[in-house]
N, CA and C atoms as a LAMMPS dump frame, in Angstrom:
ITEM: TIMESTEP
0
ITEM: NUMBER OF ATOMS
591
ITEM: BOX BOUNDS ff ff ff
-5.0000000000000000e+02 5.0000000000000000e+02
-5.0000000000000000e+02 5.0000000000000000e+02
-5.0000000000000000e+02 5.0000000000000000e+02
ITEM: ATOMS id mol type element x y z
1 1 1 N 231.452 -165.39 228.226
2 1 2 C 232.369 -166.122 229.079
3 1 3 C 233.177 -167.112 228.236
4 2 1 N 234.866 -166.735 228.381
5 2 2 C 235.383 -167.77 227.64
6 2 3 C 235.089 -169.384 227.879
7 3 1 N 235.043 -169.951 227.794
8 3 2 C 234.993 -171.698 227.564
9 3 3 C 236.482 -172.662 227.06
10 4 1 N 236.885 -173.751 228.007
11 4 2 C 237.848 -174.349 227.15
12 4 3 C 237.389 -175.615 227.01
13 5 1 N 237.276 -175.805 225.384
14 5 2 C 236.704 -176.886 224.848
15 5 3 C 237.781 -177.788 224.487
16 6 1 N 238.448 -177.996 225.029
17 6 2 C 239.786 -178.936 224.55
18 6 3 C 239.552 -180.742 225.338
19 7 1 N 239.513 -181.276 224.96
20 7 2 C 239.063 -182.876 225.192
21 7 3 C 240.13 -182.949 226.406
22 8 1 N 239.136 -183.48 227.653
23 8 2 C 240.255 -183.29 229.01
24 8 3 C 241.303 -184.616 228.889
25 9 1 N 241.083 -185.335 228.71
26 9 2 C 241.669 -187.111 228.678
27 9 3 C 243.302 -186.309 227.01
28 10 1 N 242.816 -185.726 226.939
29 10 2 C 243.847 -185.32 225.71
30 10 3 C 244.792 -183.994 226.228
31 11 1 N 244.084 -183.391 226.561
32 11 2 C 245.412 -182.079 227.591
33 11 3 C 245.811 -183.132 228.805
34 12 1 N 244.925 -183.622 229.503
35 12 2 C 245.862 -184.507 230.521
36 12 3 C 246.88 -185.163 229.991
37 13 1 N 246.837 -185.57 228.808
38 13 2 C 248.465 -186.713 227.943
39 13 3 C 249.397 -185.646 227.746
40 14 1 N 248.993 -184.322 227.206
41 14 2 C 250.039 -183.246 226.989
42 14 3 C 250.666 -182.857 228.513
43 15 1 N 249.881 -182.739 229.397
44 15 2 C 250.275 -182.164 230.456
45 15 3 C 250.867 -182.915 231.395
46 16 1 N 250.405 -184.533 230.956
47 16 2 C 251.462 -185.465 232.301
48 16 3 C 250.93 -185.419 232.998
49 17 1 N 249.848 -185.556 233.149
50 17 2 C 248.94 -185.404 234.412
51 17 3 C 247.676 -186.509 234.498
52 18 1 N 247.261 -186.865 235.84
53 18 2 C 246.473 -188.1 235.629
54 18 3 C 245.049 -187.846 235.9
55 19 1 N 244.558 -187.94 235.232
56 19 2 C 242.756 -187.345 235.318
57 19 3 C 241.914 -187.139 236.824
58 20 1 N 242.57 -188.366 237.985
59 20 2 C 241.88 -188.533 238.745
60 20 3 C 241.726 -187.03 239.718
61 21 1 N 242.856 -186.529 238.884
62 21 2 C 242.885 -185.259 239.695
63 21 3 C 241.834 -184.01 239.767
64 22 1 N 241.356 -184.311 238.624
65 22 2 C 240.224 -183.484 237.899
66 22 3 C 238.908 -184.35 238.343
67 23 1 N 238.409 -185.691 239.13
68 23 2 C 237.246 -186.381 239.378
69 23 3 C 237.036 -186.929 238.627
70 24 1 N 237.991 -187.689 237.353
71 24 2 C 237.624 -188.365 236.337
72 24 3 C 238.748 -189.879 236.416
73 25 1 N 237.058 -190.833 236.098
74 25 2 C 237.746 -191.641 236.405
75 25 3 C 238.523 -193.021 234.967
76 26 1 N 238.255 -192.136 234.175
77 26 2 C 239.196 -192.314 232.878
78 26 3 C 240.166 -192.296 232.433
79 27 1 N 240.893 -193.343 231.843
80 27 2 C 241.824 -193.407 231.787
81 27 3 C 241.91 -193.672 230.101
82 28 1 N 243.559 -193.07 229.415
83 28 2 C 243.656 -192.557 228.172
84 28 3 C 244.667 -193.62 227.887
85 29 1 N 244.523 -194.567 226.983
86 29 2 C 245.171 -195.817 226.833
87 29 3 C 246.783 -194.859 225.498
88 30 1 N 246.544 -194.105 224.846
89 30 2 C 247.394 -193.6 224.251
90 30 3 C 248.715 -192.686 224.99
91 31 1 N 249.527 -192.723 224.206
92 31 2 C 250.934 -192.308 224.766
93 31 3 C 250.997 -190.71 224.142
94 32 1 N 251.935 -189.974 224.969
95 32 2 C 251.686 -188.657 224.112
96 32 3 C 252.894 -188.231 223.142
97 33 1 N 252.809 -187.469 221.85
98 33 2 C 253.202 -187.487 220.823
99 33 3 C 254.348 -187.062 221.217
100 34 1 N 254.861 -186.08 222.3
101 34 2 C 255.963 -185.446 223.115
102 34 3 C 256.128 -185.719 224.301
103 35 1 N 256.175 -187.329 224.73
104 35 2 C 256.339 -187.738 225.621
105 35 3 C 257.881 -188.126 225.714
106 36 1 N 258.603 -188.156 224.698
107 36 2 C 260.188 -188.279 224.932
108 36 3 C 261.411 -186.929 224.694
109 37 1 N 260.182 -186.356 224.272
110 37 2 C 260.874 -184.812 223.765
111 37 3 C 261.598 -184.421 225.067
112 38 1 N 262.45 -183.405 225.105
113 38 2 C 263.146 -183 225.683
114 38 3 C 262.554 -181.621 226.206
115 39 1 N 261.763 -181.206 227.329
116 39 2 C 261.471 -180.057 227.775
117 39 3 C 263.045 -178.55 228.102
118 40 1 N 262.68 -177.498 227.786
119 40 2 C 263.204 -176.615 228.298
120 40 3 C 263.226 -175.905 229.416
121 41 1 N 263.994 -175.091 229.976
122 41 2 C 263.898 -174.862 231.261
123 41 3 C 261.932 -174.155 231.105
124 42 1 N 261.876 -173.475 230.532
125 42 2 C 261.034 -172.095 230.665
126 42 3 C 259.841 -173.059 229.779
127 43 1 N 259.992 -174.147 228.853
128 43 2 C 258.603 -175.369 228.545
129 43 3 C 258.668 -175.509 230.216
130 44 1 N 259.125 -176.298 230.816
131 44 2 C 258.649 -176.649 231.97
132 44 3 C 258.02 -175.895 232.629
133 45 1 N 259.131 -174.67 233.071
134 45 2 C 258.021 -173.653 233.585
135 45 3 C 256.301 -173.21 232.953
136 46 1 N 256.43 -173.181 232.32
137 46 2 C 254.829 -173.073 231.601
138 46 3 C 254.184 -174.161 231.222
139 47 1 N 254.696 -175.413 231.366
140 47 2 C 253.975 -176.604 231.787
141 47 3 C 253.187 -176.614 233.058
142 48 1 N 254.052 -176.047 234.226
143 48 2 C 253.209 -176.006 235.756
144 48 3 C 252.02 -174.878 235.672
145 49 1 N 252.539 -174.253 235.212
146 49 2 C 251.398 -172.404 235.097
147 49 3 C 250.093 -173.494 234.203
148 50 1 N 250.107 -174.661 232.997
149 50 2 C 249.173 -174.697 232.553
150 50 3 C 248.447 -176.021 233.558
151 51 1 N 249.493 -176.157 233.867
152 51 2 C 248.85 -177.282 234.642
153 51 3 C 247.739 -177.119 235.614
154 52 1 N 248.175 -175.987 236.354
155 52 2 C 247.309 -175.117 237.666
156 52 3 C 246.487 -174.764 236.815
157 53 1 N 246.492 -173.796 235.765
158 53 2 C 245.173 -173.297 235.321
159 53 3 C 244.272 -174.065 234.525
160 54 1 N 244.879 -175.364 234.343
161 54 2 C 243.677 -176.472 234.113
162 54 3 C 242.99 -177.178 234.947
163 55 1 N 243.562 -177.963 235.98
164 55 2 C 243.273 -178.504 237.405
165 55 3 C 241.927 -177.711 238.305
166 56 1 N 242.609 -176.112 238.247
167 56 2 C 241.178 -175.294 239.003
168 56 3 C 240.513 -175.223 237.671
169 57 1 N 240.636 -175.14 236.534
170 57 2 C 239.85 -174.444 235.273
171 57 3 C 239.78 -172.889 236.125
172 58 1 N 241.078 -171.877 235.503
173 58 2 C 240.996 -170.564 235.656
174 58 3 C 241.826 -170.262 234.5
175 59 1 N 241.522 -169.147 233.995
176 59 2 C 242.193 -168.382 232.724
177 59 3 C 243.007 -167.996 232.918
178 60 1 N 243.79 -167.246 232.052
179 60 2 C 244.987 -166.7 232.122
180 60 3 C 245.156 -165.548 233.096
181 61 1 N 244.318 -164.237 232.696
182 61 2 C 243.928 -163.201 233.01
183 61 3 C 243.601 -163.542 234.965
184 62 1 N 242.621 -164.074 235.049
185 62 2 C 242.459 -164.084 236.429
186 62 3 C 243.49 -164.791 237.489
187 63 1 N 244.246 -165.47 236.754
188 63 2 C 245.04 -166.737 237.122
189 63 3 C 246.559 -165.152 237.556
190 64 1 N 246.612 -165.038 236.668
191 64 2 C 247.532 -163.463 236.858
192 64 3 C 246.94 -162.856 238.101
193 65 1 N 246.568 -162.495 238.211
194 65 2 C 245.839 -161.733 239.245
195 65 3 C 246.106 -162.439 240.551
196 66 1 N 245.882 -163.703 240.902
197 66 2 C 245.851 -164.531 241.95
198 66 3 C 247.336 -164.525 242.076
199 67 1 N 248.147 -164.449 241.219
200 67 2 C 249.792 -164.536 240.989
201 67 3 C 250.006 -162.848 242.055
202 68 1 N 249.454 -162.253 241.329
203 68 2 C 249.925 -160.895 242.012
204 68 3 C 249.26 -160.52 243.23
205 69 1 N 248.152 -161.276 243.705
206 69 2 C 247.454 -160.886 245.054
207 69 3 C 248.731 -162.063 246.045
208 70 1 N 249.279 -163.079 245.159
209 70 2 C 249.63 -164.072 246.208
210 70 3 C 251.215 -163.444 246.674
211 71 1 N 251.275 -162.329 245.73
212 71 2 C 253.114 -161.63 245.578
213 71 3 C 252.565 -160.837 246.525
214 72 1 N 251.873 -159.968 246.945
215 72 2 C 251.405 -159.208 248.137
216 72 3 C 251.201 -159.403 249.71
217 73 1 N 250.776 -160.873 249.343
218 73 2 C 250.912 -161.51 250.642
219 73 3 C 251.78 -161.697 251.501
220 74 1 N 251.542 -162.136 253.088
221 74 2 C 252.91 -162.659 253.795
222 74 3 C 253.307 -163.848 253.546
223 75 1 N 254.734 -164.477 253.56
224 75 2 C 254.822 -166.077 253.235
225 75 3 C 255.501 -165.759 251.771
226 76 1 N 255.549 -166.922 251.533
227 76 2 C 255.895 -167.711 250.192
228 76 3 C 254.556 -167.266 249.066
229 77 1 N 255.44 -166.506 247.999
230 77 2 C 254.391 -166.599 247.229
231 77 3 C 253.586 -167.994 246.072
232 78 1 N 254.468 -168.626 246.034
233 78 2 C 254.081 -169.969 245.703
234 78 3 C 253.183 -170.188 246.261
235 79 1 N 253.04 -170.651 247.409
236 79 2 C 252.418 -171.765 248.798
237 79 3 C 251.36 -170.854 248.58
238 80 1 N 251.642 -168.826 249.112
239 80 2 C 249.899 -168.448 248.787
240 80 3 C 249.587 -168.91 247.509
241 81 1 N 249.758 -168.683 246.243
242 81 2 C 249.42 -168.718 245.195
243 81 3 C 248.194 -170.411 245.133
244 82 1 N 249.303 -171.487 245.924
245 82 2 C 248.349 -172.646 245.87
246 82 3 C 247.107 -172.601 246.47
247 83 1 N 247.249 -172.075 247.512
248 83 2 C 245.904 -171.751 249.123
249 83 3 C 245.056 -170.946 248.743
250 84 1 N 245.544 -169.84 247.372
251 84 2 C 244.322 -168.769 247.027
252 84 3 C 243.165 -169.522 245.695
253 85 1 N 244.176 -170.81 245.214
254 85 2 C 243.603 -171.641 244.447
255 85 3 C 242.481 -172.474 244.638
256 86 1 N 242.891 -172.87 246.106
257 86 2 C 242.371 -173.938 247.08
258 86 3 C 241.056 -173.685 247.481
259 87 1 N 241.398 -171.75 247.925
260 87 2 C 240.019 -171.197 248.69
261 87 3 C 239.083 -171.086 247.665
262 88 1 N 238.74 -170.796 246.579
263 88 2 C 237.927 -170.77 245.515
264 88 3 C 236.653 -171.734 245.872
265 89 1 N 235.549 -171.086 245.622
266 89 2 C 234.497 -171.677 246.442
267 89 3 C 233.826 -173.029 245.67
268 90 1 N 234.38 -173.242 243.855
269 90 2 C 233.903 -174.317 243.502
270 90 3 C 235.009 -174.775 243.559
271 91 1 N 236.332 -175.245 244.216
272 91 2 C 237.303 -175.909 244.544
273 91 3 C 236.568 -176.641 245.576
274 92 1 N 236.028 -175.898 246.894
275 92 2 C 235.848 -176.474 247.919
276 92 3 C 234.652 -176.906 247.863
277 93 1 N 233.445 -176.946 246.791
278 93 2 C 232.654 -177.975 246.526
279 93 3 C 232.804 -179.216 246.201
280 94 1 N 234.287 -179.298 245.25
281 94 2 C 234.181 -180.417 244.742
282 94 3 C 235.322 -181.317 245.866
283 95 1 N 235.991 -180.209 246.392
284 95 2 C 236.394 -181.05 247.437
285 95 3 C 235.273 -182.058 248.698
286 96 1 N 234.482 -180.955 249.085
287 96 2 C 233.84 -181.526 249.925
288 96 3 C 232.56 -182.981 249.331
289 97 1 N 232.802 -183.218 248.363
290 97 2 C 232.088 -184.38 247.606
291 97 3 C 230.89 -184.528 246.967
292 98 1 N 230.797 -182.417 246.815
293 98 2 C 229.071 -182.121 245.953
294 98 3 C 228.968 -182.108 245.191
295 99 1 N 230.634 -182.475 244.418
296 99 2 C 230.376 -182.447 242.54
297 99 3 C 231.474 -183.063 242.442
298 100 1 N 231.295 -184.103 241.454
299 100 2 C 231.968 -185.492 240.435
300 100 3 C 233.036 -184.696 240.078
301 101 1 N 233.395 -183.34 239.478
302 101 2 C 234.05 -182.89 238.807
303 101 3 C 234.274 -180.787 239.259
304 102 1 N 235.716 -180.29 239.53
305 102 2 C 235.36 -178.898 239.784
306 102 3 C 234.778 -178.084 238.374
307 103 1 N 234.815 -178.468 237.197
308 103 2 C 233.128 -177.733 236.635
309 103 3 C 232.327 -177.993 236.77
310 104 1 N 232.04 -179.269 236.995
311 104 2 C 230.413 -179.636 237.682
312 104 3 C 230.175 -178.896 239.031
313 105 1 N 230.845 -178.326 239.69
314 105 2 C 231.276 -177.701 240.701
315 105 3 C 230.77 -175.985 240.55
316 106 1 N 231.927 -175.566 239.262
317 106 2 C 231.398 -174.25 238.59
318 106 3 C 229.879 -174.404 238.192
319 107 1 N 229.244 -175.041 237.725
320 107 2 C 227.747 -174.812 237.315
321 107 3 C 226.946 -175.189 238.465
322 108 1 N 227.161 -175.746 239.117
323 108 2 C 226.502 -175.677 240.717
324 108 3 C 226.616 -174.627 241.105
325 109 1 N 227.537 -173.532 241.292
326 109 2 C 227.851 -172.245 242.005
327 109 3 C 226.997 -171.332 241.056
328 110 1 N 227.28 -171.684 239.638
329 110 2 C 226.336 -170.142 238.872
330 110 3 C 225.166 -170.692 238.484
331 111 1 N 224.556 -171.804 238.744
332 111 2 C 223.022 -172.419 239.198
333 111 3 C 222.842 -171.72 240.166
334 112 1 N 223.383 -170.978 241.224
335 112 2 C 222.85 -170.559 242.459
336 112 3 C 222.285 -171.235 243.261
337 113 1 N 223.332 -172.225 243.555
338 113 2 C 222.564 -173.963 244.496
339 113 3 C 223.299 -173.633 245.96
340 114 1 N 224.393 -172.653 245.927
341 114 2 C 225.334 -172.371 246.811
342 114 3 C 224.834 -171.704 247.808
343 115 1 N 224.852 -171.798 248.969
344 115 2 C 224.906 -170.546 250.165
345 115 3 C 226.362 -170.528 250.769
346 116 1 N 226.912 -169.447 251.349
347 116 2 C 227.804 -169.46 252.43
348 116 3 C 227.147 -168.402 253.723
349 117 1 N 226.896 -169.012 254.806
350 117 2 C 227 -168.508 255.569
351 117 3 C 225.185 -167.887 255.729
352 118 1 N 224.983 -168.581 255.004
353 118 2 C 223.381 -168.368 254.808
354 118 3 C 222.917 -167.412 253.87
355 119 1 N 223.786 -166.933 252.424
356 119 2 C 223.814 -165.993 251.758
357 119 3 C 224.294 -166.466 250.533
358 120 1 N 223.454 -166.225 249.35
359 120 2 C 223.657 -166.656 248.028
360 120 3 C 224.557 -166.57 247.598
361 121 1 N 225.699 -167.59 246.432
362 121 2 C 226.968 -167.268 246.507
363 121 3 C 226.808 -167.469 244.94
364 122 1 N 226.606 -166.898 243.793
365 122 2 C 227.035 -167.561 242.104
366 122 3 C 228.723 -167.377 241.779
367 123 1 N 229.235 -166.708 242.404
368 123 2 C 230.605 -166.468 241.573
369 123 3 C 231.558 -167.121 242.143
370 124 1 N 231.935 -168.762 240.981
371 124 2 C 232.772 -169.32 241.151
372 124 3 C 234.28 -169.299 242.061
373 125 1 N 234.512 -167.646 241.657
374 125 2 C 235.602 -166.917 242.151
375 125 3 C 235.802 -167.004 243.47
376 126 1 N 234.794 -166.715 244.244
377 126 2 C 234.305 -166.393 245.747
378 126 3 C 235.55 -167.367 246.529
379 127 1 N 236.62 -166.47 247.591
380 127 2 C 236.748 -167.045 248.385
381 127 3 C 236.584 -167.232 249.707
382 128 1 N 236.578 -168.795 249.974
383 128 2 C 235.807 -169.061 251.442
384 128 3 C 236.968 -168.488 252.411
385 129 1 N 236.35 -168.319 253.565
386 129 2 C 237.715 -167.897 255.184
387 129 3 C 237.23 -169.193 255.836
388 130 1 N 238.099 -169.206 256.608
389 130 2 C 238.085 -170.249 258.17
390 130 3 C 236.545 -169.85 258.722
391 131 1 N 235.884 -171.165 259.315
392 131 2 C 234.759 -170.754 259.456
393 131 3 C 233.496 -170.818 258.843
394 132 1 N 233.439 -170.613 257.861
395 132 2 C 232.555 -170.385 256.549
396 132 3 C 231.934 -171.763 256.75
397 133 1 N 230.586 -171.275 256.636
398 133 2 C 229.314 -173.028 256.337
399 133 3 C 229.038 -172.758 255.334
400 134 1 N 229.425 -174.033 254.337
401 134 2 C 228.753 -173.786 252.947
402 134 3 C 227.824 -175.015 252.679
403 135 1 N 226.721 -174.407 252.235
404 135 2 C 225.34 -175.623 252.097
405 135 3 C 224.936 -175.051 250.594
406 136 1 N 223.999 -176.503 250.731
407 136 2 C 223.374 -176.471 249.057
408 136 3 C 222.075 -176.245 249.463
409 137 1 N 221.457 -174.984 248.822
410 137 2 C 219.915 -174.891 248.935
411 137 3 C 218.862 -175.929 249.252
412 138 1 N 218.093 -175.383 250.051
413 138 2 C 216.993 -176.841 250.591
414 138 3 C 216.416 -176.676 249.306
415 139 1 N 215.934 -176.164 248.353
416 139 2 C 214.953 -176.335 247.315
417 139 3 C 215.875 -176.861 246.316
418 140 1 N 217.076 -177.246 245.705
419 140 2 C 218.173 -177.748 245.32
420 140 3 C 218.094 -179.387 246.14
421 141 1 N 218.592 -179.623 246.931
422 141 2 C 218.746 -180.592 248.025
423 141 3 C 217.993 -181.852 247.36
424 142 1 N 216.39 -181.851 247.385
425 142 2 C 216.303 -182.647 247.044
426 142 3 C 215.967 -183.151 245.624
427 143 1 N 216.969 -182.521 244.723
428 143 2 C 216.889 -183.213 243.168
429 143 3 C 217.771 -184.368 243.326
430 144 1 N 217.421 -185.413 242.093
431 144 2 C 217.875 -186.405 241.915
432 144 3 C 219.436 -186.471 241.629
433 145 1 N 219.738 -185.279 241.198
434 145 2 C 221.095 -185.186 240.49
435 145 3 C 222.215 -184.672 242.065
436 146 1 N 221.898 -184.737 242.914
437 146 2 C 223.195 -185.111 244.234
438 146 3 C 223.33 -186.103 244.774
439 147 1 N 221.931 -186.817 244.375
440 147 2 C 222.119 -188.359 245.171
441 147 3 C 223.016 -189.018 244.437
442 148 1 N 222.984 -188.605 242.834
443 148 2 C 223.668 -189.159 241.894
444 148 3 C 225.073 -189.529 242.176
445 149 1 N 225.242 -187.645 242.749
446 149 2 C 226.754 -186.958 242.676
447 149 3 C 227.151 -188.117 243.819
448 150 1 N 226.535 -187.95 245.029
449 150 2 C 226.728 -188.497 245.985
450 150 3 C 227.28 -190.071 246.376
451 151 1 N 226.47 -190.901 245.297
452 151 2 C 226.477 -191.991 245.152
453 151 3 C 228.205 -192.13 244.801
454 152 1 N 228.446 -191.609 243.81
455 152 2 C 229.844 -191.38 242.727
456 152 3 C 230.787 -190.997 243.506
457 153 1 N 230.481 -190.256 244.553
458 153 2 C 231.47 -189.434 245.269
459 153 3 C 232.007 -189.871 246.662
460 154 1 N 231.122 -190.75 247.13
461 154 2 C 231.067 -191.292 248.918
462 154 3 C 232.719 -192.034 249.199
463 155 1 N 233.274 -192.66 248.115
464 155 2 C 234.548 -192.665 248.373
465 155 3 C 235.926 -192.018 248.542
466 156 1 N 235.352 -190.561 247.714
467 156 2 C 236.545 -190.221 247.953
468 156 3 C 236.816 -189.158 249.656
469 157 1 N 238.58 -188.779 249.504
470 157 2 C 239.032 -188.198 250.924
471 157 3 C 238.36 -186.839 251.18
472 158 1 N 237.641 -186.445 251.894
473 158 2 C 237.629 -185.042 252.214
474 158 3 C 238.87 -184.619 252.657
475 159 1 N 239.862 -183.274 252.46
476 159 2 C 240.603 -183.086 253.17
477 159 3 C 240.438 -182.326 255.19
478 160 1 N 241.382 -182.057 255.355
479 160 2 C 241.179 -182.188 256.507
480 160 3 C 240.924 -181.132 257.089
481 161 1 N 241.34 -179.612 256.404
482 161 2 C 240.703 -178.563 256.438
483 161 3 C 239.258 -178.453 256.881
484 162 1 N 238.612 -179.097 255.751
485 162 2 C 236.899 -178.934 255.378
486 162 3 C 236.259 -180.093 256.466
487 163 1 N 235.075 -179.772 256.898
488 163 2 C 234.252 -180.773 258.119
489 163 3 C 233.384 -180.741 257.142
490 164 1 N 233.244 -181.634 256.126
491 164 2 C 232.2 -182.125 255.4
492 164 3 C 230.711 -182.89 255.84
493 165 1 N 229.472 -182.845 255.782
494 165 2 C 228.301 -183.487 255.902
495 165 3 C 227.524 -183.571 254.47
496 166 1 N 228.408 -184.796 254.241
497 166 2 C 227.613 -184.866 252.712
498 166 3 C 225.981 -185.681 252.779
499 167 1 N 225.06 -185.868 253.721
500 167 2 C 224.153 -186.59 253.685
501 167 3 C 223.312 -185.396 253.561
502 168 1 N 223.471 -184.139 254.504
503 168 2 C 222.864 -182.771 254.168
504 168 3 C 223.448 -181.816 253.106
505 169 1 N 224.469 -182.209 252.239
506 169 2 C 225.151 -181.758 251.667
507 169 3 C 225.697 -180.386 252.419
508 170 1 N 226.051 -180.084 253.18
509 170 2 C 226.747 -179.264 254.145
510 170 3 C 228.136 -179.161 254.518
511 171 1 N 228.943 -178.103 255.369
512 171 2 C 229.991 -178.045 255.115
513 171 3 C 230.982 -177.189 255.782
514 172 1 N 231.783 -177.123 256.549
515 172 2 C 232.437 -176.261 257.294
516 172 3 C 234.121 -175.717 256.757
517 173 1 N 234.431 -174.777 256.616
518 173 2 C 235.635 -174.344 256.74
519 173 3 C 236.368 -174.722 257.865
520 174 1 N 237.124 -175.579 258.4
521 174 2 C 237.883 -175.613 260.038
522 174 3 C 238.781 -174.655 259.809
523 175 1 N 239.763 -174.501 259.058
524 175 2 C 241.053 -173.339 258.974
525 175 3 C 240.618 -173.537 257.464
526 176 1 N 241.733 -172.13 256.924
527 176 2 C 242.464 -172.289 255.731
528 176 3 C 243.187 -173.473 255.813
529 177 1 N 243.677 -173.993 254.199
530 177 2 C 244.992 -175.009 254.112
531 177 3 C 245.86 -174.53 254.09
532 178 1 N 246.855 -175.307 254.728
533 178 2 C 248.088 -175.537 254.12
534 178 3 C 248.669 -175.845 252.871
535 179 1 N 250.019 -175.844 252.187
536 179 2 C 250.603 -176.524 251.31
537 179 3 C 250.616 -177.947 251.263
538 180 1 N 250.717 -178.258 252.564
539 180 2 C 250.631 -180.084 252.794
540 180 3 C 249.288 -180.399 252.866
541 181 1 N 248.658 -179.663 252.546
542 181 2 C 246.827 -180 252.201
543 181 3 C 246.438 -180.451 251.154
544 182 1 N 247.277 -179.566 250.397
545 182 2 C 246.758 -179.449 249.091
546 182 3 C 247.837 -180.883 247.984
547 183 1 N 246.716 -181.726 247.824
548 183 2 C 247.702 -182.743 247.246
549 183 3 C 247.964 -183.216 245.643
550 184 1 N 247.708 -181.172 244.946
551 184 2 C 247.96 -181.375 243.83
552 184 3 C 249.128 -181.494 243.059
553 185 1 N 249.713 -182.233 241.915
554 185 2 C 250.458 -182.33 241.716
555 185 3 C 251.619 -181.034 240.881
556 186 1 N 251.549 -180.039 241.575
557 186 2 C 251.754 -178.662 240.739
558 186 3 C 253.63 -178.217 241.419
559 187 1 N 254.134 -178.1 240.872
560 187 2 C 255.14 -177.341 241.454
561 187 3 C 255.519 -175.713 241.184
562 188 1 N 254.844 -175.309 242.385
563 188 2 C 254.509 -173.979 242.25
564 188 3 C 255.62 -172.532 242.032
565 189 1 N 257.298 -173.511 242.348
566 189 2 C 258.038 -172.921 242.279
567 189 3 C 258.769 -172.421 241.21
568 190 1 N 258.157 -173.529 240.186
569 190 2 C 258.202 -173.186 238.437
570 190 3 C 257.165 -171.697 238
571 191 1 N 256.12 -171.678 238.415
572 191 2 C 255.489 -170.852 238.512
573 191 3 C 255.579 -169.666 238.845
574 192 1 N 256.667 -169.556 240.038
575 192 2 C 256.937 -168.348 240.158
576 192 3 C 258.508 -167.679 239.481
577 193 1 N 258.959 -168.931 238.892
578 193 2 C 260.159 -168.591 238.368
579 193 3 C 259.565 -168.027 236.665
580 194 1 N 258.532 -168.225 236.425
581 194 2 C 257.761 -168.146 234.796
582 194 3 C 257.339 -166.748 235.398
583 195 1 N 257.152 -165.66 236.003
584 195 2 C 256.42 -164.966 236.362
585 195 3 C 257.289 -164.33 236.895
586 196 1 N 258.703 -164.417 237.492
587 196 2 C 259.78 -163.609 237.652
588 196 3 C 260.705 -163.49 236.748
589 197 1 N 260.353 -163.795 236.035
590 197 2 C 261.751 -163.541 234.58
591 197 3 C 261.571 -161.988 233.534
């Protein structure tokens, strides 16, 4: 399994992007070396493509794929492209407030701590539908390391999609999201202009 070992507080300065987005609550006192440079049409465009595939942590290869399942769809392929991002089942862990971080998120899911629907879930990939209860194993449940998460996490927003119960660590799908759900900072329309050329 590939791995990206690149120091996050250091692609966030390249990418213009502010950590909190990723569950980190660090901040990078340095300026970035191409922060006055002059972007190109098609740098920009592949600024957003890296941006998304850092934010979820997805590769190139699969990240393609989600591009071409979201070109199949009805709608805007952008808007799907964000919502197929969204549904990803360690997205909606770390949304719902069971992990500090969406890789802390990924190793919760291939720990096999996950159920949906009362059925073992390891592959990060997995996406949830409307509906969907996602819980953390009772034999999981009570380790020390969610009270942790928990502790770290009790402030932030659940969105409004998800009916979160973080005291059982539990969890409901209400609908899919929307675009106005999703309050990452990505402009997805670069994305599809990098991918239509």
């Amino acid at each position: 399994m590939a791995v990206d070992r690149v120091p996050v507080l250091k692609r966030c300065r390249s990418l213009g992007l502010d950590p909190t987005y990723l569950g980190i609550d660090k901040k990078s006192k340095r300026e970035s070396k191409r922060a006055n440079r002059k972007l190109s049409e098609y740098g920009l465009q592949l600024r957003e493509k890296q941006k998304a595939k850092f934010i979820y942590g997805v590769l190139e290869k699969p990240f393609r794929n989600y591009f071409a399942k979201a070109s199949r769809m009805r709608g805007q392929v952008g808007e799907n492209l964000m919502i197929l991002l969204e549904r990803r089942i360690d997205n909606v862990i770390f949304r719902m407030g069971i992990a500090r971080t969406r890789k802390e998120a990924r190793q919760i899911v291939d720990h096999k701590h996950v159920l949906v629907n009362g059925k073992g879930v390891n592959i990060p990939s997995y996406l949830v539908s409307a509906g969907d209860v996602i819980e953390i194993k009772e034999k999981a449940k009570s380790s020390a390391r969610y009270k942790e998460i928990l502790e770290e996490t009790s402030g932030r927003l659940v969105p409004a999609w998800i009916d979160a119960d973080q005291e059982n660590l539990k969890g409901v799908v209400k609908n899919l999201p929307n675009r106005e759900d999703i309050d990452v900072p990505v402009d997805e329309l670069l994305i599809v202009e990098l991918y239509s050329r």
